[in-house]
C-alpha positions as CSV (number, residue, x, y, z in Angstrom):
1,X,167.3,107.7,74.7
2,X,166.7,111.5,76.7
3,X,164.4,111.3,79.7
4,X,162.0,113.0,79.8
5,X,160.5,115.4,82.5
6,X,156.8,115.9,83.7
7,X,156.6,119.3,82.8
8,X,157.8,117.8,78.8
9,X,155.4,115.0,79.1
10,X,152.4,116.9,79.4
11,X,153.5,119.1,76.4
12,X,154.1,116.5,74.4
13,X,150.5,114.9,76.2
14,X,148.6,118.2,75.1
15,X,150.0,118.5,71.7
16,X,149.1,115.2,70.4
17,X,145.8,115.2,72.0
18,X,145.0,118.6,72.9
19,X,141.4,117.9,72.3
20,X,138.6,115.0,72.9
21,X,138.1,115.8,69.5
22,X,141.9,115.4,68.5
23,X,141.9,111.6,70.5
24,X,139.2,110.9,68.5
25,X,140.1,112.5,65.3
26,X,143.9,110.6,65.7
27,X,141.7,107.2,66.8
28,X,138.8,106.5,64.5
29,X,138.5,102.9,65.5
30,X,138.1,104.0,69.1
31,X,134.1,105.1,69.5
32,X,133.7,107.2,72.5
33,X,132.7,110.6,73.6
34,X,132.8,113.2,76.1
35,X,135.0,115.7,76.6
36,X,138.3,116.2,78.7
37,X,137.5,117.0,82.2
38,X,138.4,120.9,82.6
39,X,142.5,121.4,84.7
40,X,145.3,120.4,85.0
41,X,146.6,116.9,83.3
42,X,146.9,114.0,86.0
43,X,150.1,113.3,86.7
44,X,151.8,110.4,88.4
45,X,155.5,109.7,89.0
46,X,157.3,106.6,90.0
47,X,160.4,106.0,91.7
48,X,161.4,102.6,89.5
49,X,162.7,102.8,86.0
50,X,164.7,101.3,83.3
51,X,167.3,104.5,83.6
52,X,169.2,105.2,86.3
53,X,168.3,107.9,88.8
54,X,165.6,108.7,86.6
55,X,161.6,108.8,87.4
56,X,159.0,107.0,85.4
57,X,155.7,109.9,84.2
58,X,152.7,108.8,83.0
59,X,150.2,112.2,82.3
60,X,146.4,111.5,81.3
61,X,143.0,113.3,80.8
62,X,140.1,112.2,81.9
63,X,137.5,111.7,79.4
64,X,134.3,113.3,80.9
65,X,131.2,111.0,80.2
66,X,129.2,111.1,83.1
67,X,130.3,107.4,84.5
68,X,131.3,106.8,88.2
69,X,135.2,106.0,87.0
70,X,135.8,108.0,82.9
71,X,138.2,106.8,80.6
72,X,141.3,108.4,80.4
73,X,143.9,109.5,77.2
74,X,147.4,109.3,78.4
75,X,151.0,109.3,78.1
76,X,153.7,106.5,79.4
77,X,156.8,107.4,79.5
78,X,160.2,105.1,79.6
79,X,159.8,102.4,82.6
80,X,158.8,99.9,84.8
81,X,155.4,100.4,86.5
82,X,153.1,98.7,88.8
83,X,149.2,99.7,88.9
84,X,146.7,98.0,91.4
85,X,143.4,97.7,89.5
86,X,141.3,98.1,92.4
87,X,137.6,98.0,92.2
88,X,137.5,98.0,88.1
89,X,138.4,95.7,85.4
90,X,140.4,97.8,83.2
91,X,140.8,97.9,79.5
92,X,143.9,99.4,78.1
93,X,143.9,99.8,74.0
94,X,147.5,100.9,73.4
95,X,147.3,103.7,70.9
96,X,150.8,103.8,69.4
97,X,154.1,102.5,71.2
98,X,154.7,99.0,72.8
99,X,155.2,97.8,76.3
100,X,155.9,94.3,78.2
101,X,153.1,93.3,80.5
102,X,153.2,91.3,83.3
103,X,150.6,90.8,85.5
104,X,147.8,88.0,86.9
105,X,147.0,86.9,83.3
106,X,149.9,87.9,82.0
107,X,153.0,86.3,81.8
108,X,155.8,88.7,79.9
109,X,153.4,89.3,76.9
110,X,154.6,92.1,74.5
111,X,152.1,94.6,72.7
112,X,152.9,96.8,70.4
113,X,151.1,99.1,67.9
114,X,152.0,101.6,65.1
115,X,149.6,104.0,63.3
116,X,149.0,102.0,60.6
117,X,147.6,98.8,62.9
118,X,144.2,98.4,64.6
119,X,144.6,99.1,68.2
120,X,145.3,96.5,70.2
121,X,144.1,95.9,74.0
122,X,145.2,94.6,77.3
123,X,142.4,94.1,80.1
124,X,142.7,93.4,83.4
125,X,140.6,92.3,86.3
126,X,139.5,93.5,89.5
127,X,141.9,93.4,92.4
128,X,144.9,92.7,90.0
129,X,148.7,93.8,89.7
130,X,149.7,94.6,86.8
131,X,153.4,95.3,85.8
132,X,154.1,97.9,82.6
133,X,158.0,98.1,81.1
134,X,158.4,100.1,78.3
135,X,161.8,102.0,76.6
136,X,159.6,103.9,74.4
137,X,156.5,106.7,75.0
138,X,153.4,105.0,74.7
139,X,150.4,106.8,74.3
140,X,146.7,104.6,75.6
141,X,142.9,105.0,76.1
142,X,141.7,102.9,79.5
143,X,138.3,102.3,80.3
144,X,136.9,101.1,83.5
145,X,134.3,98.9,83.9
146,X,132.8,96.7,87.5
C-alpha cells in the first residue's frame, strides 16, 4: 500500500468532494445542507501509524450551517488514531471505506461500507476516547451534537 502525503490527501479530499453539492450529490441518503466553509481544508497529522516512519492525515471541510460546532466531510488516511470527543457527542456515518473502532462503547467493532450499502454510523459520547485503525482511505460525514 503507498502512503500517502497531506498535500495528496487533500487532492484526493477536493476531487471527490469538491463541492457541498458533490457530498451531497455522492450521498443521497445523507440529508443535510450548507455549504463548505470558504479556505483552506483542515488538516491534522498524527505521529502513530500502521506504517513505519510514516504519519497518519485526516483532511475535512467544514460544512457551514450556522450551528455552534458544523459537520464536517473528510478524509482518513491509513492508521491508528485517537480523538477526544470533548464537549459533543459525535456521529460518524462512514461514507465508503472501513475502520476498527475502539473506544468507551466500543470494544474492537469493525465498520465498513461500500457504495452500494446504506451508510452506516458510529456515535460517541461526550468526554470519550475513541481509537480509529484503518489500512484503507476512508472517507466520513461527522455531526456534533450536546
Amino acid at each position: 500500500m503507498n502512503r500517502i502525503t497531506i498535500v495528496e490527501a487533500i487532492d484526493k479530499f477536493n476531487k471527490e468532494y469538491p463541492s457541498a453539492d458533490a457530498f451531497m450529490a455522492k450521498n443521497p441518503g445523507i440529508v443535510y445542507y450548507g455549504e463548505f466553509k470558504e479556505g483552506p481544508c483542515n488538516q491534522y497529522v498524527f505521529p502513530r501509524t500502521v506504517f513505519e516512519n510514516a504519519m497518519g492525515i485526516v483532511v475535512s471541510r467544514e460544512l457551514v450551517q450556522g450551528l455552534e460546532k458544523n459537520p464536517t466531510v473528510g478524509l482518513i488516511t491509513p492508521g491508528i488514531y485517537e480523538f477526544d470527543t470533548g464537549e459533543y457527542m459525535e456521529t460518524m456515518v462512514i461514507l465508503e471505506g472501513g475502520l476498527s473502532v475502539k473506544g468507551d462503547l466500543f470494544s474492537n467493532e469493525y465498520v465498513h461500507r461500500d457504495k452500494s450499502e446504506p451508510s452506516k454510523q458510529i456515535v460517541a459520547p461526550p468526554h470519550s476516547k475513541l481509537q480509529l485503525a484503518t489500512l484503507e482511505e476512508v472517507f466520513y460525514f461527522c455531526k456534533y451534537e450536546k
